[in-house]
C-alpha positions, 0 to 999 in steps of 0.5 A: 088282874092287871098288867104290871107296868115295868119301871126304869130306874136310873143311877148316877152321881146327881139327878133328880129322883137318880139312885146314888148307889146300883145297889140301891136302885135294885132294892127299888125294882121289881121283876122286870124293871130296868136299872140304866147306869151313868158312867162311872166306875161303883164300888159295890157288891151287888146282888141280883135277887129277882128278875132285872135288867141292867144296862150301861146307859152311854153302852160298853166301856162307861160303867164298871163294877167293882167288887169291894175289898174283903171277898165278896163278889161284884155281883151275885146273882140269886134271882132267874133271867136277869140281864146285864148289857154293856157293863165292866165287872172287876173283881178284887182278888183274881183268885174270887169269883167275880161273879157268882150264880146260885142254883136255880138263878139264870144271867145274861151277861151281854157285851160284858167284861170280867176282870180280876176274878172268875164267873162261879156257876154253881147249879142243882147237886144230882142233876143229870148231863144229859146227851148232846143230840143233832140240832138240839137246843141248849139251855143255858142258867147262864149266856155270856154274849160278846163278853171277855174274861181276863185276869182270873187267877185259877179258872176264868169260868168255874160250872159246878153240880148241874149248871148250864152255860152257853158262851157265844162269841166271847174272849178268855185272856191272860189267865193264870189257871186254867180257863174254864173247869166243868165238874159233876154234871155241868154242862157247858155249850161254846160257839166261837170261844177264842181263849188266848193264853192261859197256864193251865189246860184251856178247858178241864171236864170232871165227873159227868161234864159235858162240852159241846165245842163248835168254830172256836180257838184254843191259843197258847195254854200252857198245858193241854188245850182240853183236859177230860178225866172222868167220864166227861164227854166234848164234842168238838167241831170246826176248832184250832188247837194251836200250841198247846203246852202238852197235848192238844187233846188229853184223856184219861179214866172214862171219857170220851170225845168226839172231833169233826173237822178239828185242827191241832197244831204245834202242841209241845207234846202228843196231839192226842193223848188216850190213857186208861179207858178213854175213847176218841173218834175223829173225823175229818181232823188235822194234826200238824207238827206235834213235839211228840207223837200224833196219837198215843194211846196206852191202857184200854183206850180206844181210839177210830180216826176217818178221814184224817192226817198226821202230818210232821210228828216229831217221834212216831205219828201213832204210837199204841201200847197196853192194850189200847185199840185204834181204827184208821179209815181213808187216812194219811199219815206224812212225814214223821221223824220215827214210825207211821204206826208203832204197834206195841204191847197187845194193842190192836192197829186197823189201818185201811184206805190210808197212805203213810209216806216221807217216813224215818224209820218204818211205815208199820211196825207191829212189835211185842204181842201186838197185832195190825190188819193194814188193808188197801193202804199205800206206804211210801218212801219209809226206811222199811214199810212193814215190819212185823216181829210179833206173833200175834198174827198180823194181816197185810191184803192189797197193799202197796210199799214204793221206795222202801230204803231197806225192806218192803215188807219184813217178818222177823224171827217169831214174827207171824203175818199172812200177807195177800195180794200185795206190791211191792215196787222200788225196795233199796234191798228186798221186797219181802225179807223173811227173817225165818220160815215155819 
């Protein structure tokens, strides 16, 4: 069977053998044909049913697209890998989608804006999320390449049932919403997302969604820079979370995330936020001048930080309640304007290799039910170093309190420790005070 030759077909406003309309010179092309347009601004609601490319013939900034009044879509796409290059696409109402893309169809979008209006990617119902895996590689149903979004109203990017999206090296601006909303099974992959100023969260994960976050920056949204409910699941990686409304990082049912070398700075609120069943691990992170605290975790949550710091918390840096459990290895903890660590409730503190200092009140307090292992950690310059008045059972092994205002290590009446191997060095009262003894 012979090879197809593919066609290129032009749009302009005069030309002999030139499409008047790009709707127009889409019908005319086949799978793999090229459309190239001329500078202008179409108002047209176009739909891509098969494989196509469309460029703007003199590159970005010349052509834009331009949904008609009445909700459709600019563009709509139906078919599998098509391409747009260089184009502006606006909506008419920021509150529609923009652009949609069906089950099924596949779009790059390449060094492209979208104004006025949300990208709607809808895939397969039942579709599975599947895990995220070292060095894997992602497929995407959609690619948005060098691309900016703005001026959505709502969401900037919306990934229903089991679409697959992969963004590189794109901007998302101005949104009065949230900017991007993943729910059922959608899978979005993010390298070098900056998302400037959005109301809402910056990315909210429903149902089984899945987030994979590397080199990107979350600024200014105007509640948490990521919201997952659920049983949703981020990884992120070498990322900046800077002024987050509410909390850098939210939590809640059954999700799960995973942060390596990630910052969270200046959040209005808690950095961390862990409620209900949620789980978090941690490595190599910063959070710097939370509102509130640095880690919160209440319910069941379950939380394990390595290698990490908590740095001028505007109330306790750690604070766990209910039953949540959290795990702290080679940490530090500075300057904060309550406790290092608040063990309340039945919550279970781990606290190992890390130092806690330039504390208000107390660099450890275990109250309530709750109970803390502190091993091999450094407490310095707090009000009291470790106070435990729980009888829970608390261990303290090998550690060192310098320069305690009040107590080195406090045990109050009904409180239970077992204390091994410790120092206690510069106490303003005394190294060991025991409220009473069984």
């Amino acid at each position: 069977m012979p090879h197809r030759t593919t066609r290129t077909h032009a749009v302009g406003p005069r030309g002999r053998g030139t499409h008047r309309l790009v709707a127009d010179a889409l019908k005319a092309a086949q799978p793999g044909d090229t459309v190239v347009v001329a500078p202008g601004r179409y108002q047209e609601s176009l739909e891509l049913a098969r494989r196509v490319v469309l460029v703007a013939e003199q590159g970005p900034g010349t052509v834009v697209l331009a949904a008609p009044p009445g909700g459709a879509p600019a563009l709509r796409v139906l078919g599998p890998d098509c391409l747009l290059r260089g184009l502006d696409l606006e909506g008419a109402d920021p509150g529609d989608p923009a652009v949609t893309v069906t089950a099924g169809a596949g779009l790059v979008l390449d060094r492209c804006t979208v104004t006025g209006g949300r990208i709607e990617v809808r895939g397969p119902e039942g579709a599975e999320p599947g895990d995220f895996r070292e060095g894997e590689e992602g497929t995407s149903a959609v690619l948005l390449r060098d691309c900016r979004l703005t001026g959505a109203r709502h969401a900037a990017l919306r990934l229903s049932g089991g679409a697959r999206v992969r963004i590189e090296s794109t901007t998302v601006a101005d949104v009065d919403g949230v900017g991007a909303v993943l729910a059922g099974t959608a899978r979005l992959d993010v390298t070098g997302l900056r998302l400037e100023s959005t109301t809402g969260s910056g990315i909210r994960l429903r149902g089984r969604s899945r987030l994979r976050m590397t080199e990107s920056r979350l600024t200014s949204p105007g509640r948490a820079g990521l919201l997952l409910e659920d049983t949703a699941h981020a990884l992120v990686t070498t990322t900046r979370i800077e002024t987050p409304g509410t909390a850098g990082l939210h939590l809640g049912g059954d999700s799960h995330a995973d942060l390596t070398d990630t910052r969270v700075l200046r959040p209005a609120a808690s950095a961390l936020v862990l409620q209900d069943a949620a789980r978090l691990t941690a490595d190599g992170c910063t959070v710097t001048a939370p509102g509130a605290n640095g880690l919160l975790a209440t319910g069941t949550a379950r939380a394990r930080l390595t290698d990490c710091r908590l740095e001028d918390c505007g109330f306790s840096a750690v604070h766990l309640s209910d039953r949540a459990e959290a795990a702290f290895t080679d940490c530090r903890v500075r300057r904060g304007a309550e406790h290092g660590f608040h063990v309340a409730g039945s919550a279970v503190l781990g606290l190992t290799d890390s130092t806690v200092g330039e504390i208000a009140l107390t660099g450890v307090a275990v109250t309530d039910e709750a109970r803390a292992t502190v091993t091999g950690c450094r407490i310095d310059t707090a009000h009291t170093g470790v106070a435990v008045a729980s009888p829970a059972g608390t261990r303290i092994d090998r550690s060192t309190v310098v320069g305690a205002a009040r107590a080195g290590l406090e045990i109050s009446a009904g409180g239970r420790a077992v204390l091994t191997g410790n120092r206690v060095t510069g106490s303003g009262a005394a190294g060991i005070l025991l409220d009473s003894i069984e």
